[in-house]
N, CA, C and O atoms as CSV, one atom per row, in Angstrom:
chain,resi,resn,atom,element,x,y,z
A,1,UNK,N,N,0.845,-1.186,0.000
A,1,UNK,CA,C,0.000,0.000,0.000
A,1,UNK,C,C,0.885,1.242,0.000
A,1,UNK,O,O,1.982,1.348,0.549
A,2,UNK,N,N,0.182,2.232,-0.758
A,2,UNK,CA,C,1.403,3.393,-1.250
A,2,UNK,C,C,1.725,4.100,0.235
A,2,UNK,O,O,1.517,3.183,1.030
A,3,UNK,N,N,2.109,5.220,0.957
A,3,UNK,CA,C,1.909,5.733,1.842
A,3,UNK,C,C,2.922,7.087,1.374
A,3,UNK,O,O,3.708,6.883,0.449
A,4,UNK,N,N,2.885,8.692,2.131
A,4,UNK,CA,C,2.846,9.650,1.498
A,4,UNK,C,C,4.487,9.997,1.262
A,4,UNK,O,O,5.008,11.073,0.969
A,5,UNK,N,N,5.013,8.859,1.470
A,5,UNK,CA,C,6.380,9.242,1.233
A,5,UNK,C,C,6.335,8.692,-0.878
A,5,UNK,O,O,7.321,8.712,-1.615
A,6,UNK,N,N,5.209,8.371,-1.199
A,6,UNK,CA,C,5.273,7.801,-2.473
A,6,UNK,C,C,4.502,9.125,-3.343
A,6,UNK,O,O,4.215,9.085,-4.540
A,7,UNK,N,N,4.338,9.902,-2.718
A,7,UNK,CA,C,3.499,11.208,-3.093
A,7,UNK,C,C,4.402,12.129,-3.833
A,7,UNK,O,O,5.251,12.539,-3.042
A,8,UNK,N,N,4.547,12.548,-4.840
A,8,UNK,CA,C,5.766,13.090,-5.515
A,8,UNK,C,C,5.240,15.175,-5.712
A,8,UNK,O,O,4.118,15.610,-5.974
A,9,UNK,N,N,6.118,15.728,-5.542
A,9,UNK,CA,C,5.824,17.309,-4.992
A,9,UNK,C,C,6.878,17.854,-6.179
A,9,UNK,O,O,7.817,17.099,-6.432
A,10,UNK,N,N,6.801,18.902,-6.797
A,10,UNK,CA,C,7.338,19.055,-7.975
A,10,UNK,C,C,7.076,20.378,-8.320
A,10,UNK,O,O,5.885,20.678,-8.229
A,11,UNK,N,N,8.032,21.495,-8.789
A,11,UNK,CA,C,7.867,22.730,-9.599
A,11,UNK,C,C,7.119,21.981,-11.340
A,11,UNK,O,O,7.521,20.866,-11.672
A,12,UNK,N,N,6.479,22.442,-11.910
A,12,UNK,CA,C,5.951,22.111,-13.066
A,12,UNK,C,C,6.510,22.945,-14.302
A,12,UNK,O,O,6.603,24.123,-13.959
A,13,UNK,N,N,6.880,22.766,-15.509
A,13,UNK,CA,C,7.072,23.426,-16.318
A,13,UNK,C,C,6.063,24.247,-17.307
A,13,UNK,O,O,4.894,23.864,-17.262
A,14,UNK,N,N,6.350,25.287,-18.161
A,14,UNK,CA,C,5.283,25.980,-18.480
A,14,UNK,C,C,4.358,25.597,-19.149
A,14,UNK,O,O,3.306,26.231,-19.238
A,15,UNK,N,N,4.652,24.148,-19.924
A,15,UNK,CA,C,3.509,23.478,-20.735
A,15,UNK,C,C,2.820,22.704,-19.540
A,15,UNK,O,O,1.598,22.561,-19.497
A,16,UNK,N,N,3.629,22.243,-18.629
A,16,UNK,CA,C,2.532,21.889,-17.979
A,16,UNK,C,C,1.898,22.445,-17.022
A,16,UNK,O,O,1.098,21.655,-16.520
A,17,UNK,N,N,1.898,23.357,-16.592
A,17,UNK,CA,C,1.253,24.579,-16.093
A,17,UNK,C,C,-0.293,24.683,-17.162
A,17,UNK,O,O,-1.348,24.457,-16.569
A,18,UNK,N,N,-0.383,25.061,-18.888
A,18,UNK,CA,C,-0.622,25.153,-19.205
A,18,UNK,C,C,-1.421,24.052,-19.677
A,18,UNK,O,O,-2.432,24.335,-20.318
A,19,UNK,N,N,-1.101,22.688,-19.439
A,19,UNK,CA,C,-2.043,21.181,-19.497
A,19,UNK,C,C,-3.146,21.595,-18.237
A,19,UNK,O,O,-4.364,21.736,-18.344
A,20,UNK,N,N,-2.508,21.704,-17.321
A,20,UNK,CA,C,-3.589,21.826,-15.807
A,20,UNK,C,C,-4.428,22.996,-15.658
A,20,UNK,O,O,-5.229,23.260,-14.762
A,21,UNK,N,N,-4.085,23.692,-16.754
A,21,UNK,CA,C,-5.427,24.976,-16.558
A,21,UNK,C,C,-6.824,24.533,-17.399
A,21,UNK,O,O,-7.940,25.028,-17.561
A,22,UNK,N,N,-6.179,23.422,-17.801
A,22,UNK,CA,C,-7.377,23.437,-18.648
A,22,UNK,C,C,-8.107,22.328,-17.667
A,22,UNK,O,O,-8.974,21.781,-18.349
A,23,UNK,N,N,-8.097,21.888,-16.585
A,23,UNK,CA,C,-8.343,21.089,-15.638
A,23,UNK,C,C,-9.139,21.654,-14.650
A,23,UNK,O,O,-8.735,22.678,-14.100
A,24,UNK,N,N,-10.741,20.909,-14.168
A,24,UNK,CA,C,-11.263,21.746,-13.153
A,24,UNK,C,C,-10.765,22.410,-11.548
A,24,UNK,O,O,-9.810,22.205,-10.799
A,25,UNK,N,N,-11.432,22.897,-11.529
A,25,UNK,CA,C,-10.882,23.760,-9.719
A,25,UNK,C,C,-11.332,22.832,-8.937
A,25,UNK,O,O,-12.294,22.188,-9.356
A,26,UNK,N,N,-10.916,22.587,-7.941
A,26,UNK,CA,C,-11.463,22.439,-6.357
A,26,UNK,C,C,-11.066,23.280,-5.622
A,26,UNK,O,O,-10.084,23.882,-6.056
A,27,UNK,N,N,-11.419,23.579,-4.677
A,27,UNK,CA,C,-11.295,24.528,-3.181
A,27,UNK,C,C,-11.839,24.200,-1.509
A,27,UNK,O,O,-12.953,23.807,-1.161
A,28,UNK,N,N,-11.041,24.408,-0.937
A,28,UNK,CA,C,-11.434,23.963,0.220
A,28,UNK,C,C,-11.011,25.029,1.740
A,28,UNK,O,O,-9.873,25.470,1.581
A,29,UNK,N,N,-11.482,25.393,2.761
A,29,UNK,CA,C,-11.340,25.849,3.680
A,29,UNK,C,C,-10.625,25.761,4.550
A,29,UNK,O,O,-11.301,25.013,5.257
A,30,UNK,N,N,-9.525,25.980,5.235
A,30,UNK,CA,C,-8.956,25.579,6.460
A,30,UNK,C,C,-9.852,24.446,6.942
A,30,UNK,O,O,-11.074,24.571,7.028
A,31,UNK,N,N,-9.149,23.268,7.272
A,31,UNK,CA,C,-10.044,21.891,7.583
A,31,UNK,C,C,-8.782,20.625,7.602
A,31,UNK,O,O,-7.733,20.672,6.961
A,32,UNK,N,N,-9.214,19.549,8.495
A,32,UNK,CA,C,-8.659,18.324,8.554
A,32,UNK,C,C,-9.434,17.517,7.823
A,32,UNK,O,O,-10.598,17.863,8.024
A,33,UNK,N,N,-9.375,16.375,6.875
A,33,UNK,CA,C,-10.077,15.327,6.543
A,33,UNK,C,C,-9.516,13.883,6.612
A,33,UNK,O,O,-8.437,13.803,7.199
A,34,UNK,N,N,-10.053,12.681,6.113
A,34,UNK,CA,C,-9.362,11.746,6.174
A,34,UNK,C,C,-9.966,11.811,4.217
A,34,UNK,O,O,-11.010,12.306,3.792
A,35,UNK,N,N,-8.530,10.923,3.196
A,35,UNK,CA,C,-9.148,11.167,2.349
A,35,UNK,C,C,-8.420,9.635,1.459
A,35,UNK,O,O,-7.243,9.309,1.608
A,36,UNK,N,N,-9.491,8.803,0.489
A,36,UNK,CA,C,-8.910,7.384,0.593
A,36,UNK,C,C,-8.624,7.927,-1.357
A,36,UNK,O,O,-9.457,8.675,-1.868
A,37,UNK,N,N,-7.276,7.373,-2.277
A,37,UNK,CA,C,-7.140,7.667,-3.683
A,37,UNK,C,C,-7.386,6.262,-3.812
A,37,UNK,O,O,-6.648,5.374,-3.386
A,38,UNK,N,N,-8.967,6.046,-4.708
A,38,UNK,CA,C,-9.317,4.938,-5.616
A,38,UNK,C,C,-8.585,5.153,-6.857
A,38,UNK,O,O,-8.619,4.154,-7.575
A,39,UNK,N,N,-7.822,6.302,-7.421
A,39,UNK,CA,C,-7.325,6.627,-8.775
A,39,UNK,C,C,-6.170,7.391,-8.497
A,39,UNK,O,O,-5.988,8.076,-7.491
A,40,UNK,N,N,-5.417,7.234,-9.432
A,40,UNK,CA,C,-3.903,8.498,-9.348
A,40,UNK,C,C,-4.368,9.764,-9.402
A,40,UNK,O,O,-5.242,9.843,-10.265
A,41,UNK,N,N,-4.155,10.832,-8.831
A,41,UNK,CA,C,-4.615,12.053,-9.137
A,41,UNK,C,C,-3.237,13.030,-9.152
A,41,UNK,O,O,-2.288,13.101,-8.372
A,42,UNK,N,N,-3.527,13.667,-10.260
A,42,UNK,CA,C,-2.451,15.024,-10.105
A,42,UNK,C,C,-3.231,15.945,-10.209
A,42,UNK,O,O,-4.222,15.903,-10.937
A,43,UNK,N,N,-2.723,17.446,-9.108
A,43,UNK,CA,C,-3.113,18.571,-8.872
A,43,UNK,C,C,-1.951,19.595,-9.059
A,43,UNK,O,O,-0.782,19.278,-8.836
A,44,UNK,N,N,-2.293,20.735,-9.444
A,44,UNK,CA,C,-1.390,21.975,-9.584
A,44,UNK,C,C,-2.080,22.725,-8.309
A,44,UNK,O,O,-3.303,22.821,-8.207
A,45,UNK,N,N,-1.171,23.242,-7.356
A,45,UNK,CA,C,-1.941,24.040,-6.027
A,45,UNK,C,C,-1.947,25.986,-6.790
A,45,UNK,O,O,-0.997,26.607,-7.266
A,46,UNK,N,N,-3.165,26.357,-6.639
A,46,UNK,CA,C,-3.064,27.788,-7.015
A,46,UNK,C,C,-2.928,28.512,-5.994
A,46,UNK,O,O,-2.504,29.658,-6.145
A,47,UNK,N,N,-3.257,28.017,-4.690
A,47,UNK,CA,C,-3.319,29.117,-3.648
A,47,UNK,C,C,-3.216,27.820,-2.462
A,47,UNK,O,O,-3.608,26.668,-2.647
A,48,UNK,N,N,-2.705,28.256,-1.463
A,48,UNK,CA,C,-3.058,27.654,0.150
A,48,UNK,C,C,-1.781,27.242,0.207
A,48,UNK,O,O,-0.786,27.512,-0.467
A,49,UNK,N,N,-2.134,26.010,1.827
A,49,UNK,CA,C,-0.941,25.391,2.320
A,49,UNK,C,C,-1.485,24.533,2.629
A,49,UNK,O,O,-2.580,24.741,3.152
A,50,UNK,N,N,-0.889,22.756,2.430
A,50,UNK,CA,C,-1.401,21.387,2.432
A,50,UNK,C,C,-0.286,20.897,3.129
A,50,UNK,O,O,0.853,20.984,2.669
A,51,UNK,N,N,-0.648,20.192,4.625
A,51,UNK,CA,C,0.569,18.948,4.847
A,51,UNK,C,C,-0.857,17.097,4.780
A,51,UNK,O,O,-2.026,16.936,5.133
A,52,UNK,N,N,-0.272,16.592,4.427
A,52,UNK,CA,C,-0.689,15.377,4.264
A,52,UNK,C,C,-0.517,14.142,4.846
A,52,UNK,O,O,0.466,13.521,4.441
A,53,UNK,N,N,-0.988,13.777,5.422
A,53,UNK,CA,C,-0.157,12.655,6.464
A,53,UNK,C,C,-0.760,11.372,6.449
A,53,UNK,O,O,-1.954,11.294,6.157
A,54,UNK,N,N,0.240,9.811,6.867
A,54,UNK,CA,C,-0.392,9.068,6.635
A,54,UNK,C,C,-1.546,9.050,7.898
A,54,UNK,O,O,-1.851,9.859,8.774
A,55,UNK,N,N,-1.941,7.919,7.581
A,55,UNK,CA,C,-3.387,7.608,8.686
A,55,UNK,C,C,-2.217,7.304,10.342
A,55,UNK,O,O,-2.603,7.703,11.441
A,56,UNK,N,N,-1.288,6.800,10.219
A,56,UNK,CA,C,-0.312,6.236,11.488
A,56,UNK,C,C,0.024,7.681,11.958
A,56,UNK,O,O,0.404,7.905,13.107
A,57,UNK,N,N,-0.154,8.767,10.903
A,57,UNK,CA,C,0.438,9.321,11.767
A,57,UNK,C,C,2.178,9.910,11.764
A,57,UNK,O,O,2.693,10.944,12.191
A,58,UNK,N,N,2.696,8.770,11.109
A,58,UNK,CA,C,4.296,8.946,11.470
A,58,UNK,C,C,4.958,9.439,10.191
A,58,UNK,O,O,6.182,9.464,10.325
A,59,UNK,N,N,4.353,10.016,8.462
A,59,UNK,CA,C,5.227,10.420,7.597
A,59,UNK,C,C,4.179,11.630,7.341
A,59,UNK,O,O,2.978,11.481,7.567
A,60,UNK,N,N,4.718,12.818,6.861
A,60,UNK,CA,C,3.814,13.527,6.161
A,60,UNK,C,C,4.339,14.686,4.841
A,60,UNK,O,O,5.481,15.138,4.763
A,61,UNK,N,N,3.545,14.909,4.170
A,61,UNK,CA,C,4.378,15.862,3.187
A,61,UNK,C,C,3.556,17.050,3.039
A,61,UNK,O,O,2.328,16.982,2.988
A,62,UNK,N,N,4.330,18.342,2.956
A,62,UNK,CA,C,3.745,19.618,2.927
A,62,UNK,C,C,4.388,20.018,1.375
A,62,UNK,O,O,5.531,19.878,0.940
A,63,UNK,N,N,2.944,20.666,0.636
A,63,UNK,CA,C,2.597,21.639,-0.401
A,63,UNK,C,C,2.097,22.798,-0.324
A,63,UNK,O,O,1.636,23.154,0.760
A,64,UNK,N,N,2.055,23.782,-1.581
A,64,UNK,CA,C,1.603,25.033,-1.626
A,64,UNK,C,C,1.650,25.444,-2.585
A,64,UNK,O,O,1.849,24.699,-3.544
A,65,UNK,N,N,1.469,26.979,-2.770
A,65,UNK,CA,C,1.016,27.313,-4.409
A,65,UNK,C,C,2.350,27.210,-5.346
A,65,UNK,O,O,3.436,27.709,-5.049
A,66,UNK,N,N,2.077,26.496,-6.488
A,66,UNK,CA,C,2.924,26.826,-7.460
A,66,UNK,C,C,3.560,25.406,-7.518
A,66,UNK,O,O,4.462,25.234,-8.338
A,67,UNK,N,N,3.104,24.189,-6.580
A,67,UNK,CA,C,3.843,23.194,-6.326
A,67,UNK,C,C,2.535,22.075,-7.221
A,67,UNK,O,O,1.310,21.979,-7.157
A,68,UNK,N,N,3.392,21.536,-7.839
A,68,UNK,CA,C,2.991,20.160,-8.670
A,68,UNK,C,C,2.686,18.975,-8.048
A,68,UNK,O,O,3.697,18.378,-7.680
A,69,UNK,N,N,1.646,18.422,-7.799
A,69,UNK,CA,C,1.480,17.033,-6.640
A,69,UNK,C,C,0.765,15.897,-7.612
A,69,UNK,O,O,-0.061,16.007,-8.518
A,70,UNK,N,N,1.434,14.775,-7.038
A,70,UNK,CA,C,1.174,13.310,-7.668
A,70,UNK,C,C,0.440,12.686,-6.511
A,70,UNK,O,O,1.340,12.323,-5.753
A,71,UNK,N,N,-0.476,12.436,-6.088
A,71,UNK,CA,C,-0.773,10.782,-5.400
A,71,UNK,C,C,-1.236,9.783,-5.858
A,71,UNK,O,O,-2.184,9.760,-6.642
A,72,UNK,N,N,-0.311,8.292,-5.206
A,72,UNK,CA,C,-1.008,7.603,-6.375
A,72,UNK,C,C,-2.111,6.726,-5.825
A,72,UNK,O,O,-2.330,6.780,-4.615
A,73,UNK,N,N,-2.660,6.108,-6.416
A,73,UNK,CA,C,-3.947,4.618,-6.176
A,73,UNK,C,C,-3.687,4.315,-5.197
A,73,UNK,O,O,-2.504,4.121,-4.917
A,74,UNK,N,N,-4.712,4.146,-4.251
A,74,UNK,CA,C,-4.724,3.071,-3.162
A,74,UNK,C,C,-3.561,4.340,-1.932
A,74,UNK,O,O,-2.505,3.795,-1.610
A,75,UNK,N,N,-3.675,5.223,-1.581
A,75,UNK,CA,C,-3.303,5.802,-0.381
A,75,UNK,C,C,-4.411,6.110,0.176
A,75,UNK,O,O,-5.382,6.283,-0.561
A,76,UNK,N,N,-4.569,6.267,1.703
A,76,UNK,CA,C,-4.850,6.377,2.584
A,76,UNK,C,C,-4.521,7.511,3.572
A,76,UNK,O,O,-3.523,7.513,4.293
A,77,UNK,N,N,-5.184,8.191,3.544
A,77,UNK,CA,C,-4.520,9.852,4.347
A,77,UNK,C,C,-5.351,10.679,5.211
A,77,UNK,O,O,-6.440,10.303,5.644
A,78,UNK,N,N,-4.838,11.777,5.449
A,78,UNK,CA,C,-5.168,13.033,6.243
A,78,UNK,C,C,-5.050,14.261,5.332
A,78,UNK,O,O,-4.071,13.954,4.651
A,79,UNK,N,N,-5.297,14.998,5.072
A,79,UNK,CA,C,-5.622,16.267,4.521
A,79,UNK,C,C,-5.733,16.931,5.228
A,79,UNK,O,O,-6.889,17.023,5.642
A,80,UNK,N,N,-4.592,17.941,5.940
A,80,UNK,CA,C,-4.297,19.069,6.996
A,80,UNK,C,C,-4.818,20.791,6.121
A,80,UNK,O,O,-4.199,21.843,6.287
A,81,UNK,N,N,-5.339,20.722,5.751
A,81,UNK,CA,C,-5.886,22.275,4.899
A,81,UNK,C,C,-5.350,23.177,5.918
A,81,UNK,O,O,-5.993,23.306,6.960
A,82,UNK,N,N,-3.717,24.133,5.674
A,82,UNK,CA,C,-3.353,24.851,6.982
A,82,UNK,C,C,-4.097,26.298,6.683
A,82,UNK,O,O,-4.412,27.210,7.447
A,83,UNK,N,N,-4.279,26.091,4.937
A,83,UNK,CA,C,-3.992,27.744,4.054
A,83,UNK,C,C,-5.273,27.087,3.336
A,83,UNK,O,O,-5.388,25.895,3.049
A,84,UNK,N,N,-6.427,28.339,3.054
A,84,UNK,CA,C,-7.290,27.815,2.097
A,84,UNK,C,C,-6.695,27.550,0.837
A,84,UNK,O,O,-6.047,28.366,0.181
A,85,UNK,N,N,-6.959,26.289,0.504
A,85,UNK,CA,C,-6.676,26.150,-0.931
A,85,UNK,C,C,-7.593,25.901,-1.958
A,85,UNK,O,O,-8.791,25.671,-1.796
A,86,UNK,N,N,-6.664,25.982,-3.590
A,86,UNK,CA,C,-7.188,26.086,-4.720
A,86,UNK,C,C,-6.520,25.289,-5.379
A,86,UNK,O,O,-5.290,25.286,-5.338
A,87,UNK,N,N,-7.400,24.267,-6.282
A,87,UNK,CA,C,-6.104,23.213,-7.403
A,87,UNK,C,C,-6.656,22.899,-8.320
A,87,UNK,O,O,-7.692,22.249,-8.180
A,88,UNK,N,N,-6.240,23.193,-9.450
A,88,UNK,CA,C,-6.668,22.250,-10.702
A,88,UNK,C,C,-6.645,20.765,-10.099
A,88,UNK,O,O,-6.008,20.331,-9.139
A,89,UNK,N,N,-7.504,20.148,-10.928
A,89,UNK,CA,C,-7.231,18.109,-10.438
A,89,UNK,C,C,-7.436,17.762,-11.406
A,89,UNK,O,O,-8.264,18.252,-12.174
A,90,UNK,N,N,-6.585,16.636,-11.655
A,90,UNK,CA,C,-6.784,15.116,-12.940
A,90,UNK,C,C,-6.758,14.001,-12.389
A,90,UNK,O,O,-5.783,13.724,-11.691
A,91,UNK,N,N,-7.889,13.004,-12.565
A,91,UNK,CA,C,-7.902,11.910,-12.010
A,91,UNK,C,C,-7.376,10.915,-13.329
A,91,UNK,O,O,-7.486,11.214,-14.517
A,92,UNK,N,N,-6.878,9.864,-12.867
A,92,UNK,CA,C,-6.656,9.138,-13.853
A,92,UNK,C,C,-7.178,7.843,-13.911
A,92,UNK,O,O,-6.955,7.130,-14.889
């Protein structure tokens, strides 16, 4: 099972900047969730601050605007919303 050290965080280049705009928004509020990936998803962050953690507790990874995020199938997490955020998303 993947866990968030398999989560890949990335500056994006300008074409692909330009792939993910054409990709819908989500947004969300300062908030904790628990959140399960049935599919790979990549997001471009437009705004906020994200740390992510596994369900144990013991790894976590922090994002923010301008940062490129991969998670893949089958993780299991926390969603720390520190900064309201904004992201294009692609499910795959």
């Amino acid at each position: 099972m993947p866990t968030v050290k398999d989560v890949i965080v990335r500056k994006p280049g300008s074409e692909e900047i330009a792939d993910c705009q054409k990709w819908p928004i989500w947004s969300c509020q300062k908030s904790s969730f628990d959140w399960d990936y049935t599919q790979k998803e990549t997001c471009l962050i437009l705004e906020g601050k994200v740390t992510v953690k596994d369900r144990s507790g013991s790894d976590e990874v922090s994002f923010g605007e301008g940062d490129l995020v991969i998670f893949p199938e089958g993780l299991k997490c926390v969603w720390q919303v520190t900064e309201s955020v904004k992201k294009h998303y692609n499910f795959d």
